[in-house]
C-alpha positions in Angstrom: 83.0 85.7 129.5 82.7 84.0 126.3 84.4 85.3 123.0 83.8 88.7 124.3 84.8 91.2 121.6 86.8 94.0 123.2 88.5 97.3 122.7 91.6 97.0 124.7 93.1 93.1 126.0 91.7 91.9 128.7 95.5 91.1 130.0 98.0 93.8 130.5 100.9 92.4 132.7 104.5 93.5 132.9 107.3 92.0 130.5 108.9 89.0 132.3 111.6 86.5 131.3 109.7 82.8 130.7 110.2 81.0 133.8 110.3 77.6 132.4 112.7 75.4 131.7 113.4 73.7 128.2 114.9 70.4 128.2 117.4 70.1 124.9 119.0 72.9 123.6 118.1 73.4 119.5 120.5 73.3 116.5 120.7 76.1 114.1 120.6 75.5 110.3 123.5 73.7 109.2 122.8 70.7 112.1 120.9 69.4 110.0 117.5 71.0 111.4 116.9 72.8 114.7 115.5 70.4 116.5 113.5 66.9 116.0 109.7 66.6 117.3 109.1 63.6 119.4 106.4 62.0 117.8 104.5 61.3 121.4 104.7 64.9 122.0 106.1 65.6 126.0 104.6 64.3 128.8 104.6 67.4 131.7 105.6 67.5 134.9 103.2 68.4 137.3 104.6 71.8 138.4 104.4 72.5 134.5 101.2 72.0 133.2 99.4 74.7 134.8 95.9 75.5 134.7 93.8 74.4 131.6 96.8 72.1 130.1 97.0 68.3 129.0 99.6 66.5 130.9 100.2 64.3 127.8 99.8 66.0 124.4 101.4 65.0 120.9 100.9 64.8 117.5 97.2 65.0 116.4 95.7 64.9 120.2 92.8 67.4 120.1 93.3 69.9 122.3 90.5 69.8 125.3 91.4 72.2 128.5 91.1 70.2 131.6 89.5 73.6 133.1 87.7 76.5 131.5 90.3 78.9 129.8 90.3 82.6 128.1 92.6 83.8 125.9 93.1 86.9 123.6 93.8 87.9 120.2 93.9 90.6 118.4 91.4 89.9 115.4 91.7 91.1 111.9 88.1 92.4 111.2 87.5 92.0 107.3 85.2 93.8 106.3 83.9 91.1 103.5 83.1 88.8 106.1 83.2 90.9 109.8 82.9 89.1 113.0 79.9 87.3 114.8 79.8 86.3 118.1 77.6 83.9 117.6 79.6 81.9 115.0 79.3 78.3 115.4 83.3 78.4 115.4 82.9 80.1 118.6 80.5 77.4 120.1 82.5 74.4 119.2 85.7 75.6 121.0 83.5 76.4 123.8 81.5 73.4 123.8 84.4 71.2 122.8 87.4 72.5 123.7 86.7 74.2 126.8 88.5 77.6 125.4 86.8 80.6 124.9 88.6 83.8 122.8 88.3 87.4 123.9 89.2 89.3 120.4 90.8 93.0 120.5 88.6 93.8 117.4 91.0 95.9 114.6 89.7 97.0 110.9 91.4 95.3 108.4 91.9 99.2 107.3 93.9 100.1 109.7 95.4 96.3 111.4 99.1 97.1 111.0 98.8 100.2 112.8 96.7 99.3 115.4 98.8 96.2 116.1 101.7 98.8 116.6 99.9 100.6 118.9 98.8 98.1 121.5 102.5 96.2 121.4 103.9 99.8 121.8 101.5 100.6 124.8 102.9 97.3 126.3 98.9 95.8 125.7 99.9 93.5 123.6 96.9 90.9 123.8 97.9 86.8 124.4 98.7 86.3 121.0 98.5 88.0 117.2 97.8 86.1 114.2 97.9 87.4 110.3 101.4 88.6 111.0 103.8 87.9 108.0 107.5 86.3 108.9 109.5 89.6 109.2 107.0 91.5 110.8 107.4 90.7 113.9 111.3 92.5 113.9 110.6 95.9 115.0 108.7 94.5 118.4 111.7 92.6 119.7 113.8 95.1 121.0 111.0 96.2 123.8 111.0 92.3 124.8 106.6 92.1 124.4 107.0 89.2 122.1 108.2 85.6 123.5 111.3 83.8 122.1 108.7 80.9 120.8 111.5 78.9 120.0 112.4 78.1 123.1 109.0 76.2 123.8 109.3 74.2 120.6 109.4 70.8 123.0 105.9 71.7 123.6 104.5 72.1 120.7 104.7 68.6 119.1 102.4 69.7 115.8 104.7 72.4 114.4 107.5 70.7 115.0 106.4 67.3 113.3 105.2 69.3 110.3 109.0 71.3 110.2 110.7 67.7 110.4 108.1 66.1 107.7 107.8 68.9 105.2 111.6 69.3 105.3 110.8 73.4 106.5 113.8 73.8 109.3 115.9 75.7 107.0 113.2 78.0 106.6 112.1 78.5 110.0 115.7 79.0 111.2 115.9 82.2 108.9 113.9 83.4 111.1 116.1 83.3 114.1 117.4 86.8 115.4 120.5 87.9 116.4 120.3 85.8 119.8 119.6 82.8 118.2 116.0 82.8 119.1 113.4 83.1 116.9 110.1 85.2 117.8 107.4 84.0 115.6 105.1 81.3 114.4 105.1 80.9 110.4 101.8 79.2 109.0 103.0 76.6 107.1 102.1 74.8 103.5 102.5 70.9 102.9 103.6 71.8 99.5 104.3 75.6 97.9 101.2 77.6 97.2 101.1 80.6 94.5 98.9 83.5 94.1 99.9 86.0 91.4 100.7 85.4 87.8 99.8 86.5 84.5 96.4 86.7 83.1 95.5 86.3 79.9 92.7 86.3 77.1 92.2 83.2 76.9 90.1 83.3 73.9 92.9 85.5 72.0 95.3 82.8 72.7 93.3 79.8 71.4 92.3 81.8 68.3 95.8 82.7 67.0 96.9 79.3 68.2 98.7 80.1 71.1 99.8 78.4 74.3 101.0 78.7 77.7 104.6 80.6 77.4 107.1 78.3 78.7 109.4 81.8 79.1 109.5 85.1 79.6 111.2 85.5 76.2 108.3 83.2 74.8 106.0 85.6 76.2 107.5 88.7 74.5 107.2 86.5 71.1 103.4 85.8 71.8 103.2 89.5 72.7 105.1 90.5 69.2 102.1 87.9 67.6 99.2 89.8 69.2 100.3 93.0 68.2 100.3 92.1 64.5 96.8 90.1 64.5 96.0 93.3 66.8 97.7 96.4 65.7 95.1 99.0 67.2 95.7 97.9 70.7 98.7 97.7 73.3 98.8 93.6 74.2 99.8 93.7 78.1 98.9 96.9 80.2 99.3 95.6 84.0 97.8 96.7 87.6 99.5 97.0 91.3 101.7 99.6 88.7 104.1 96.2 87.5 105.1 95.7 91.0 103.6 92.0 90.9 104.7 91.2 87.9 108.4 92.9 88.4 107.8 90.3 92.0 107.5 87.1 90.0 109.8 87.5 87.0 112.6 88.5 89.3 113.3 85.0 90.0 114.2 84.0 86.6 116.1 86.5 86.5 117.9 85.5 89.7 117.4 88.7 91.3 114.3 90.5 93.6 112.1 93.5 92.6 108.7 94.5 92.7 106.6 93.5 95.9 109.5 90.9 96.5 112.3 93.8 96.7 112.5 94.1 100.7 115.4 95.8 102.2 117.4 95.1 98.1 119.5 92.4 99.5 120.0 89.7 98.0 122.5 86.3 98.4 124.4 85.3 95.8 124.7 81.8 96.5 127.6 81.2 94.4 129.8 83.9 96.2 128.7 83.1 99.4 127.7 86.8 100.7 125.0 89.1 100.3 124.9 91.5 97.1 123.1 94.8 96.3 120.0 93.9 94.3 119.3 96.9 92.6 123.0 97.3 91.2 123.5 94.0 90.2 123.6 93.1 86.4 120.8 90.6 87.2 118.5 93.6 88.1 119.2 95.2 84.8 119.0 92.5 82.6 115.1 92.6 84.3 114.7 96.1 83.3 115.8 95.6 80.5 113.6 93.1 79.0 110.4 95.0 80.6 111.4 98.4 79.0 111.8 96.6 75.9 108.2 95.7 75.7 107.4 99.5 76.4 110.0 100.2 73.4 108.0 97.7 71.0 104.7 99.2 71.9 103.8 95.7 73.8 102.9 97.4 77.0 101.4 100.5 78.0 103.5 103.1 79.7 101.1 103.8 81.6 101.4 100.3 83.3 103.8 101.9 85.8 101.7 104.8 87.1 97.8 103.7 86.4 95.6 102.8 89.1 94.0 99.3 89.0 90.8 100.3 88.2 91.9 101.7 85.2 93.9 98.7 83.8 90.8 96.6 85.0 89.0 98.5 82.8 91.3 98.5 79.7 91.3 94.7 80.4 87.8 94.5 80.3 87.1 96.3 77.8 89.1 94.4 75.3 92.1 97.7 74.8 94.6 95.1 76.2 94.9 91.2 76.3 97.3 90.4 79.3 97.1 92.2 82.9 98.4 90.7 86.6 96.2 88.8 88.7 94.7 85.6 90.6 92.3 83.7 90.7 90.1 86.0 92.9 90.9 88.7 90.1 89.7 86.7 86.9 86.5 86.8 88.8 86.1 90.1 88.5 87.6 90.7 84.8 85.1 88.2 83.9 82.1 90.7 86.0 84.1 93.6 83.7 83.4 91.7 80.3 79.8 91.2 81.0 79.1 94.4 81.8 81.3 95.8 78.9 79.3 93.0 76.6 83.0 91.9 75.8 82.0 88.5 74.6 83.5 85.3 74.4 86.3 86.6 76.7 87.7 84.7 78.8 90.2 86.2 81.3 92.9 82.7 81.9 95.6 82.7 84.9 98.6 81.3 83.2 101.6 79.8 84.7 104.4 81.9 86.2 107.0 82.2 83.2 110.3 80.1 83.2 113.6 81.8 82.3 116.5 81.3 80.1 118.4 79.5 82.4 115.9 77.4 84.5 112.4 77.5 85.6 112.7 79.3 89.2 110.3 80.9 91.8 111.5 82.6 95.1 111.6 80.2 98.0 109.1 81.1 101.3 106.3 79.8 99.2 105.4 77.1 101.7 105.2 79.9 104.7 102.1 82.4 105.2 101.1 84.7 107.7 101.4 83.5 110.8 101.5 84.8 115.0 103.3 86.4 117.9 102.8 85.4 121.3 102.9 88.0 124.1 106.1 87.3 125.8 103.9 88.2 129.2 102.0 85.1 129.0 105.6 83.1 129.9 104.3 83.7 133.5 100.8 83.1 133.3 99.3 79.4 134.9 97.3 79.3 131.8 100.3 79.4 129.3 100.9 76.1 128.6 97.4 75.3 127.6 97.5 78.3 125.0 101.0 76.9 123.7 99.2 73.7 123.5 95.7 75.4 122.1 97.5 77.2 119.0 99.7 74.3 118.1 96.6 72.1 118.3 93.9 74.7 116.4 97.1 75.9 113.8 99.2 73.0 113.4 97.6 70.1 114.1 95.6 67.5 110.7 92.6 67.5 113.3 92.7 71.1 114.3 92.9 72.7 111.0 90.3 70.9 109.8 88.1 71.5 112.4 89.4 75.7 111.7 89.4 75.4 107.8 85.5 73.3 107.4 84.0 73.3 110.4 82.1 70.4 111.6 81.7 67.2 110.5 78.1 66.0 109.6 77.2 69.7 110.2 79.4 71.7 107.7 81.0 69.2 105.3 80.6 65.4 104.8 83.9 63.2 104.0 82.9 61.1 100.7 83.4 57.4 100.0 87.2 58.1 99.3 87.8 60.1 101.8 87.6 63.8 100.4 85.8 66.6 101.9 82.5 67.6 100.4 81.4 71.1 101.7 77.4 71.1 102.4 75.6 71.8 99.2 74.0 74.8 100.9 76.5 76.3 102.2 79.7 78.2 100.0 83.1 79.5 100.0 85.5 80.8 97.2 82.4 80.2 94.9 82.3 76.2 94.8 78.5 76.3 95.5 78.3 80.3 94.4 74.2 80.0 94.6 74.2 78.5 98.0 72.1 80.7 100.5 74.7 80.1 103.4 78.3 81.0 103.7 81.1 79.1 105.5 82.9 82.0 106.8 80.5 85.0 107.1 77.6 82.5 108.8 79.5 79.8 110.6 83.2 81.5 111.0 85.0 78.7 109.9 87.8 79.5 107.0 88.9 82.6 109.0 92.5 83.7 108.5 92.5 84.8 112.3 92.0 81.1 113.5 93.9 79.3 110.7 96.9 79.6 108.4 97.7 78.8 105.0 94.3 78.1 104.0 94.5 75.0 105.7 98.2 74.5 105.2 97.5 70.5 104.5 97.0 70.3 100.5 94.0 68.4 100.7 92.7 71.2 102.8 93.9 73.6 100.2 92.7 71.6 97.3 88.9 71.4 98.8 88.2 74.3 98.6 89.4 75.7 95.2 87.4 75.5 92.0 88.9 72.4 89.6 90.7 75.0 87.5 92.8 76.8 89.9 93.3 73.6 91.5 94.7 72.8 87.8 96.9 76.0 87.6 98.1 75.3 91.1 99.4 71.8 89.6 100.7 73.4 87.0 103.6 75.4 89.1 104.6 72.6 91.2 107.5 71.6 88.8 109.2 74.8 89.3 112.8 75.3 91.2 112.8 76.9 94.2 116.0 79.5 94.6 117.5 78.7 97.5 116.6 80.1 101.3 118.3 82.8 102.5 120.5 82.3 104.7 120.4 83.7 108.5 121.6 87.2 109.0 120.2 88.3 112.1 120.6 92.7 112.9 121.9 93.7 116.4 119.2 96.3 117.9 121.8 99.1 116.5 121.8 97.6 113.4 118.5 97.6 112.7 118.3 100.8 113.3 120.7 101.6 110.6 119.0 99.4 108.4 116.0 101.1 108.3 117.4 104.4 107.4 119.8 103.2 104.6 117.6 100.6 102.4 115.0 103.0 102.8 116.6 106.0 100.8 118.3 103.3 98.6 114.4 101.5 97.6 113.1 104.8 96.9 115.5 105.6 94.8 115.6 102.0 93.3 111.9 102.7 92.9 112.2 105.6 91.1 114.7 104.7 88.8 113.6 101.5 87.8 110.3 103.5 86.7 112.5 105.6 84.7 114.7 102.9 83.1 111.3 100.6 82.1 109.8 103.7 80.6 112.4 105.0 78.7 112.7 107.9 80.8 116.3 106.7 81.5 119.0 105.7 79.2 120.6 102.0 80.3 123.6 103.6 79.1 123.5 105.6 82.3 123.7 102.3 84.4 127.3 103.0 86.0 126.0 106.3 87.0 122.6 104.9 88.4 124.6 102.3 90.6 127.5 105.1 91.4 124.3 107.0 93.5 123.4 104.4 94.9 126.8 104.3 96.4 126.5 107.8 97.8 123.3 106.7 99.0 125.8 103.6 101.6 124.5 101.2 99.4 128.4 99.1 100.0 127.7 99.7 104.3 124.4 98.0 103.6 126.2 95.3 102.1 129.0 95.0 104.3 126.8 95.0 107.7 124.4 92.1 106.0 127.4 90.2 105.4 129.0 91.0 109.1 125.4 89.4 110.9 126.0 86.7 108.2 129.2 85.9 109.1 128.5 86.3 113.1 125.2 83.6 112.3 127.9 81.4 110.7 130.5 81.2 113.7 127.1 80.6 115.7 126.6 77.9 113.8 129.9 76.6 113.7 130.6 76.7 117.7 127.7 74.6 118.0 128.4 72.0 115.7 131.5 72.2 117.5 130.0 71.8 121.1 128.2 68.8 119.9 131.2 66.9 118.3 132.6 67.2 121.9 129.8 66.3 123.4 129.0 63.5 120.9 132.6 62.5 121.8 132.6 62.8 125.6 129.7 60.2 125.5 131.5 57.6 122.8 134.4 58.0 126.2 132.2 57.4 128.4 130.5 54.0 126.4 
């Protein structure tokens, strides 16, 4: 059956424990990276390759099943776009690759939840993309989703990219409380951004303005627009500041906004884990947001407007700076010609710097990525899909086969090398009057078949218009803060976890609403933080900084266990 689009999976099979063996145990963080990809990728043996699967695949070999295979997914339907079975994506990994994908078709609208429900059931299909690191937690304790890294040795792609773009730290966060980790990240050469600011760009050039290089700058550019301005409130923001509150957060060494999580938050310095929304970081944020409202630079109503609405005041020329990206000054600039606002220009800006450095949160070089069912450890066909993802998501060859299609067919590679999408043919708007479209004609440039956009940067690069290719520049000088570190939850812990931070956000939510608008008095702080105390805001704390501790003797017994080892064989030379 050929890329069969289905209801249920077409696999439903008890959870078993993966029956084979992995040679080379892996290092945790502070060995100086998990593990180390053999370039020439591992050679099988012949009671381990299994139906479909190369005996000798490595770096950059395109993945081509010795026999004809099926696997299933479950397929984020976007609406935008949909799904076609006749996609020539579809063809080529039939045709080419010998694989053919049987997609458990779920609405965008409703993905999450339906992903819930089949894992739950225990009909998990063979694997799920467009699942975000994290998100995989709350399936682990049912055992449907396979400890992936314990099949790193055969996946020669990911692991190459972890040891080239220096991105073991990173994945080894993502290790549980066993020491395994249970998902694939998709993975960025270098760090990709989405949200910033977004500006008039026409206001700024006309009172002689330029990019802020702070957040303080900023409020001074805002202080200048309000007196060339006085009838109109300069910033009025969507997604009710939680974007904005996301990407300032970082300069002010703290989280908040989209970016808030479960509140905690490492403080490097100390060496544990701190409570986000009590910390004097998180106030100094509030602070310098509610002084805007105080000064009449934003609009109150920034915290409980829909996004229609500050679209509209956008627009319609009643404010000057608002949240977006690049898919969003698309449609500000749609909003000004049908509100005749001329001459506006609606400009992304870079992320704001800080006082004390110029900082973004770290994880901006992982995207969504996917869980394999832990059932397909017994399957004779499992080491051809271990070797089909790390091929079609990790490999140079694979991703650009997912991200542009076909060579000659889709795109052309000019004299220098770079890809040149078909005239005829568009995506993100680089040939916006072309009759045919990459992803909703051919299927290529799908998120359920690749990650990151691509993940290389030249990837990422072809296909963005010169200006956001400009802004993404732009943000590449900033700091990363630091990863945090490992701090995997026990099953019971978890549990906990769930019912604490969530009483402690919403009240974080709520207050932080108040404290921005006013509404609240900072003068009221010690009280603020003294309910979030009744609320086991310090057992939060102290249970984060118990896994931490119990990952850090982890680590330290095996550093340990190789220094003996390391020694045994210097005796034995």
């Amino acid at each position: 059956m050929r890329h069969t689009v289905r209801t249920r999976p077409w696999r439903t099979l008890p959870w078993r424990t993966a029956a084979l063996s992995i040679t080379g145990a892996l290092l945790l963080t502070s060995c100086g990276g998990a593990g180390s990809a053999e370039e020439d990728g591992v050679e099988l043996d012949e009671d381990q390759v299994g139906v479909g699967a190369m005996e000798d695949f490595g770096v950059d070999d395109t993945f081509v099943a010795t026999e004809p295979v099926e696997f299933s997914l479950l397929y984020r339907n976007n609406p935008d776009h949909g799904l076609d079975e006749d996609w020539m994506f579809f063809d080529q990994l039939e045709e080419e690759h010998n694989v053919s994908l049987s997609l458990v078709d779920a609405p965008l609208s409703d993905f999450e939840e339906q992903r819930s429900l089949l894992i739950g059931a225990g009909e998990m299909p063979d694997y799920v993309p467009v699942t975000y690191p994290g998100q995989e937690v709350p399936y682990l304790s049912g055992g449907a989703v396979l400890p992936i890294s314990d099949y790193l040795d055969y996946m020669p792609n990911f692991t190459d990219k972890l040891d080239r773009w220096e991105l073991w730290d990173e994945f080894d966060a993502l290790r549980q409380e066993d020491g395994k980790a249970y998902m694939l990240p998709g993975l960025r050469e270098d760090p990709f951004y989405i949200f910033s600011l977004v500006v008039r760009g026409d206001i700024w050039d006309e009172l002689g303005l330029e990019n802020p290089e702070t957040w303080d700058e900023l409020a001074d550019q805002l202080r200048e627009v309000k007196e060339a301005y006085p009838d109109i409130t300069p910033m009025s923001d969507r997604w009710e500041l939680q974007s904005t509150l996301n990407i300032a957060s970082a300069n002010f060494d703290t989280v908040a906004g989209w970016g808030y999580g479960q509140g905690l938050y490492f403080d490097h310095d100390a060496d544990e884990f701190i409570y986000a929304g009590a910390s004097d970081e998180y106030r100094e944020l509030l602070e310098f947001f509610a002084g805007l409202v105080e000064e009449g630079l934003m609009d109150a109503e920034t915290m409980t407007q829909d996004d229609q609405m500050a679209e509209q005041k956008f627009s319609a020329g009643e404010s000057f700076v608002i949240g977006g990206n690049d898919e969003s000054t698309t449609i500000y600039h749609r909003g000004f010609e049908e509100l005749g606002t001329e001459g506006a220009e609606a400009r992304l800006i870079p992320i704001p710097g800080g006082r004390d450095g110029d900082f973004v949160h770290s994880g901006a070089r992982f995207d969504s990525g996917l869980m394999i069912a832990n059932s397909m450890a017994d399957q004779d066909d499992f080491m051809a899909l271990l070797q089909f993802i790390d091929w079609l998501y990790y490999s140079d060859n694979g991703l650009e086969f997912a991200t542009w299609g076909v060579e000659g067919e889709t795109y052309e590679r000019d004299a220098d090398g770079e890809i040149a999408l078909d005239e005829d043919i568009d995506i993100n708007s680089l040939h916006p009057d072309a009759e045919e479209h990459l992803l909703r004609d051919y299927g290529f440039h799908n998120q359920p078949f690749m990650h990151a956009a691509g993940s290389l940067t030249e990837f990422v690069h072809s296909g963005l218009r010169p200006h956001v290719i400009e802004w993404q520049e732009s943000m590449q000088h900033k700091e990363e803060r630091p990863v945090t570190p490992a701090h995997p939850f026990t099953d019971l812990e978890l549990e906990q976890l769930g019912l604490w931070s969530t009483s402690l956000t919403d009240h974080v939510q709520t207050a932080t609403a108040q404290f921005i608008l006013g509404q609240r008095s900072f003068d009221d702080w010690n009280s603020y933080v003294a309910e979030l105390e009744n609320l086991n805001m310090q057992s939060l704390v102290d249970m984060a900084n118990e896994a931490y501790e119990r990952a850090q003797e982890q680590i330290d017994e095996q550093i340990d266990d190789e220094s003996d080892e390391q020694s045994e064989g210097d005796g034995d030379a």
